[in-house]
C-alpha positions in Angstrom: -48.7 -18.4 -7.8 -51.6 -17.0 -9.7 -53.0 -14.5 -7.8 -57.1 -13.1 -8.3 -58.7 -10.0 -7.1 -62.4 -10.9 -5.2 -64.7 -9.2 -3.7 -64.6 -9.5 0.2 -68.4 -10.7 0.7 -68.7 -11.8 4.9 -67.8 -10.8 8.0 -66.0 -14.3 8.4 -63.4 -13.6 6.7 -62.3 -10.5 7.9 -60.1 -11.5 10.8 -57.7 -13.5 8.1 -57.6 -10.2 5.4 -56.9 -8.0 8.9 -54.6 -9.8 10.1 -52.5 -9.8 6.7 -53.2 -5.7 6.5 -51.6 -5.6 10.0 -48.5 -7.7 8.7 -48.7 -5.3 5.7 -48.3 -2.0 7.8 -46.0 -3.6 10.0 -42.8 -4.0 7.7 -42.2 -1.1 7.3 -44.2 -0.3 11.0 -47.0 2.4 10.5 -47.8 4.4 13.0 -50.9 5.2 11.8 -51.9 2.0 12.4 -51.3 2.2 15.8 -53.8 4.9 16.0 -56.4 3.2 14.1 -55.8 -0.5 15.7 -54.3 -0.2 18.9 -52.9 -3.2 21.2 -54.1 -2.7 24.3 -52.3 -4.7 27.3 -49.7 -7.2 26.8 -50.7 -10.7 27.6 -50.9 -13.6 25.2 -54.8 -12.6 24.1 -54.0 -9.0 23.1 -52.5 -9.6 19.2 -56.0 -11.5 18.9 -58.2 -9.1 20.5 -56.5 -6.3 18.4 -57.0 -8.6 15.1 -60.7 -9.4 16.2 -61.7 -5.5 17.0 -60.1 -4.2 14.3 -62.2 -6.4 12.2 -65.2 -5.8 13.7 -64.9 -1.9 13.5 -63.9 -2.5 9.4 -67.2 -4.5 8.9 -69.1 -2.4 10.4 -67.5 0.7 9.0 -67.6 -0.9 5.6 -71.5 -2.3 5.8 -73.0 1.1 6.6 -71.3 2.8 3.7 -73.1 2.0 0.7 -69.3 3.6 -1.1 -67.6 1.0 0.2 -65.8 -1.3 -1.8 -63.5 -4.2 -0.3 -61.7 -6.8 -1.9 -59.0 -9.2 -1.2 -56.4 -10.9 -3.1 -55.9 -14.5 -2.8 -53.3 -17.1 -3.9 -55.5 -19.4 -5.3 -52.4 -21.8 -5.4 -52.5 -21.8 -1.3 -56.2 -22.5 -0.6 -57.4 -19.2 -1.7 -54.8 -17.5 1.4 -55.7 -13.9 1.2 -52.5 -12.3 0.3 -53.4 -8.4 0.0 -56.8 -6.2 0.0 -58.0 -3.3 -0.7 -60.9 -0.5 0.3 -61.8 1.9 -2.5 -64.8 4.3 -1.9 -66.6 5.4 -5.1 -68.7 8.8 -4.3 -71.3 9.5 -7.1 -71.8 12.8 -5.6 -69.5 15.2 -2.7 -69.6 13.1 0.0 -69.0 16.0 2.1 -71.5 18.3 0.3 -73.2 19.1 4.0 -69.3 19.7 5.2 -66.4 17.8 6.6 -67.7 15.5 9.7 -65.2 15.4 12.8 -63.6 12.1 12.9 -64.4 9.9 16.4 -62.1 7.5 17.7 -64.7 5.6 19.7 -62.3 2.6 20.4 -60.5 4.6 22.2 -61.1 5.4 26.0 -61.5 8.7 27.1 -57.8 10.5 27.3 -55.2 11.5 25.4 -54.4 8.7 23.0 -58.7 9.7 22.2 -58.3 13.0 21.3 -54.6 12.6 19.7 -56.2 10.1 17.1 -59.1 12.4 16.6 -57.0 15.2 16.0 -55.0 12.7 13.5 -57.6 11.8 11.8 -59.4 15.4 11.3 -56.3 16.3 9.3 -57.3 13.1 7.1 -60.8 14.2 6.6 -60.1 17.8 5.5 -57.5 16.5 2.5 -60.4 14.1 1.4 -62.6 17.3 0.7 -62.3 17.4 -2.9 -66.1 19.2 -3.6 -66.9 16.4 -6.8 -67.6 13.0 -7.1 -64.7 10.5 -7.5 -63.3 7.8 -6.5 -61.3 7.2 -3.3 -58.3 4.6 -2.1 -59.1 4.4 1.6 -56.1 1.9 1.7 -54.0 -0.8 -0.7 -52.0 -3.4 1.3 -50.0 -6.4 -0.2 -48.1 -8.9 2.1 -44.2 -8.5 2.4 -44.3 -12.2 1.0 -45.9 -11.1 -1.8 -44.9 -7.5 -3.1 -43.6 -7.0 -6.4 -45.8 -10.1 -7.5 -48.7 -8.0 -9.6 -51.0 -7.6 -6.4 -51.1 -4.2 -6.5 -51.9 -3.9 -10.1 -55.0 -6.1 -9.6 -56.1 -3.6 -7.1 -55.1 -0.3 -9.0 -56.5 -2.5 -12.5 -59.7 -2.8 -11.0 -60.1 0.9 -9.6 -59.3 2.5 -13.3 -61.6 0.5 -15.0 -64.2 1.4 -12.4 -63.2 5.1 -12.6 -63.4 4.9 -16.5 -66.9 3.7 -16.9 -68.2 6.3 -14.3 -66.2 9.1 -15.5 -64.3 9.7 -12.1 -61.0 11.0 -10.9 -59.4 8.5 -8.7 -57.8 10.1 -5.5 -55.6 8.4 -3.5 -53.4 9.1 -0.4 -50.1 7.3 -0.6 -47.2 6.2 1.7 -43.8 6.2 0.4 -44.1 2.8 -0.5 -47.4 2.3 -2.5 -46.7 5.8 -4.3 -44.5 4.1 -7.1 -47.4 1.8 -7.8 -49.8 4.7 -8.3 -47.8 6.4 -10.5 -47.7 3.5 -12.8 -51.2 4.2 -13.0 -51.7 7.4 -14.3 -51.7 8.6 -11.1 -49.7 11.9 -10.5 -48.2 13.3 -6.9 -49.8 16.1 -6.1 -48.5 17.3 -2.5 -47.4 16.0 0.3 -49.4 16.1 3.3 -47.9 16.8 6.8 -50.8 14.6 8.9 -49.8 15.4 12.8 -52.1 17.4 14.3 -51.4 21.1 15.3 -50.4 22.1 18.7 -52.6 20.8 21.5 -53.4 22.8 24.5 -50.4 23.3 27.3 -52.0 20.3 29.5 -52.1 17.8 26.2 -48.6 18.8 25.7 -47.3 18.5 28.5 -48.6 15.0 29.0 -46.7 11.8 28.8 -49.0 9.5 26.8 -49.9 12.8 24.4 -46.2 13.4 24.1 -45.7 9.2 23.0 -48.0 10.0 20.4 -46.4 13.0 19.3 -43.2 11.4 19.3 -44.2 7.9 17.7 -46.2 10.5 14.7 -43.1 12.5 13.9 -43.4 12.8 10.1 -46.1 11.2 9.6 -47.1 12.4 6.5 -48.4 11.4 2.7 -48.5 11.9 -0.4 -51.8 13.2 -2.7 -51.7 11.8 -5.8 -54.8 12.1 -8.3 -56.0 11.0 -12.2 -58.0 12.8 -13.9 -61.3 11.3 -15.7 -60.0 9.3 -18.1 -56.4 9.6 -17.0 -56.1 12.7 -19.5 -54.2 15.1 -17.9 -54.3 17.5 -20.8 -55.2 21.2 -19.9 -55.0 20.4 -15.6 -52.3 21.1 -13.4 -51.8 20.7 -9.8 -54.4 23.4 -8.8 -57.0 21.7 -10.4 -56.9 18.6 -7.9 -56.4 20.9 -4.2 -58.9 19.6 -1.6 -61.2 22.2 -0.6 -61.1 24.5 2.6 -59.0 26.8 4.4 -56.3 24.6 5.7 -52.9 25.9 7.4 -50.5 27.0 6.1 -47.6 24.6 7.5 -50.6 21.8 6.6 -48.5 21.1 2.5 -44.4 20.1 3.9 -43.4 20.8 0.5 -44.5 21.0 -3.2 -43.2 17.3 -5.3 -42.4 18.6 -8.8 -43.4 16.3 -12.3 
């Protein structure tokens, strides 16, 4: 099955490469996802109105962000099926050189499941705050049909070289499962990042659709890994890669040793 890396290049296709990201971070199920692409209802059109939405939101998203970088991967074996993607964002300068913006979960009603997401996703933002130029991995996803079959490597291939010619660290925030992939790419694991929010007020913790969220979040969490220009890590060590700004102190679970 040879697989290729392409750009992703319409809007068309995006319901087929979200639709495989949602397989993706459903086995094993992640609950950021159900933040960031939420079901809503139960009938027989809600998969495709969450597939359709979700796709609409990443176009757009993508499009107005001149960083943006999406590809897929295909099986050109199977009608060029898109198999696994990617979203890498390569800053030329800070991008939060005028300070961390406040994240807004617009497809989201006004509630609790609103402000939980926001609150979710502000944690996000302040570990992106790295104060340079680099490169960021928004997000790798490969099929469960398809792992272990050199998709990944395409992806990570791809953002190296790109890092290489531009002289730029890549940073990268990775679950559990993509982190042994990073690693193989001169990619070292820098923290690990607790992502639920901080205590709410008494009313949003009290209440039962905040408390869900609470619940469904419970260590949801990450791991920072980084390479350094070039992927020479002589003369760094892990203070060298911190984000930037005064984050609390239960915000690092624990320090992940070379």
């Amino acid at each position: 099955m040879p697989l290729e890396l392409r750009p992703l290049l319409s809007a068309a296709e995006m319901p087929e490469y979200v639709s495989c990201y949602l397989e993706a971070f459903s086995n094993p199920d992640s609950a950021f996802t159900h933040l960031a692409a939420p079901v809503y209802g139960s009938d027989a059109t809600a998969h495709n109105d969450r597939v359709l939405g979700f796709s609409a939101r990443q176009w757009f998203a993508h499009s107005a962000d001149p960083s943006s970088r999406l590809f897929k991967v295909v099986d050109t074996e199977r009608n060029n099926k898109i198999i696994g993607g990617a979203k890498w964002n390569v800053y030329l300068e800070d991008p939060f050189k005028n300070g961390v913006p406040k994240a807004s979960a617009y497809w989201w009603p006004p509630g609790p499941s609103k402000r939980y997401t926001e609150a979710v996703f502000n944690r996000l933002l302040e570990i992106r705050n790295r104060g340079k130029p680099h490169i960021l991995c928004y997000y790798t996803f490969t099929h469960p049909d398809y792992r272990r079959k050199r998709a990944g490597n395409l992806m990570m291939e791809w953002a190296t070289r790109e890092a290489d010619k531009l002289g730029l660290e890549i940073h990268i925030e990775g679950s559990p499962l993509g982190s042994s992939l990073y690693t193989k790419h001169e990619l070292r694991i820098m923290q690990i990042a607790e992502l639920n929010p901080p205590l709410g007020t008494q009313e949003e913790e009290t209440n039962e659709e905040w408390k869900t969220w609470r619940e469904l979040t419970r260590g949801l969490r990450c791991a920072l890994l980084t390479r350094p220009v070039q992927g020479n890590w002589t003369g760094h060590d892990k203070r060298d890669f911190r984000p930037k700004g005064d984050l609390t102190t239960n915000f690092w679970e624990k320090q992940i040793h070379d």
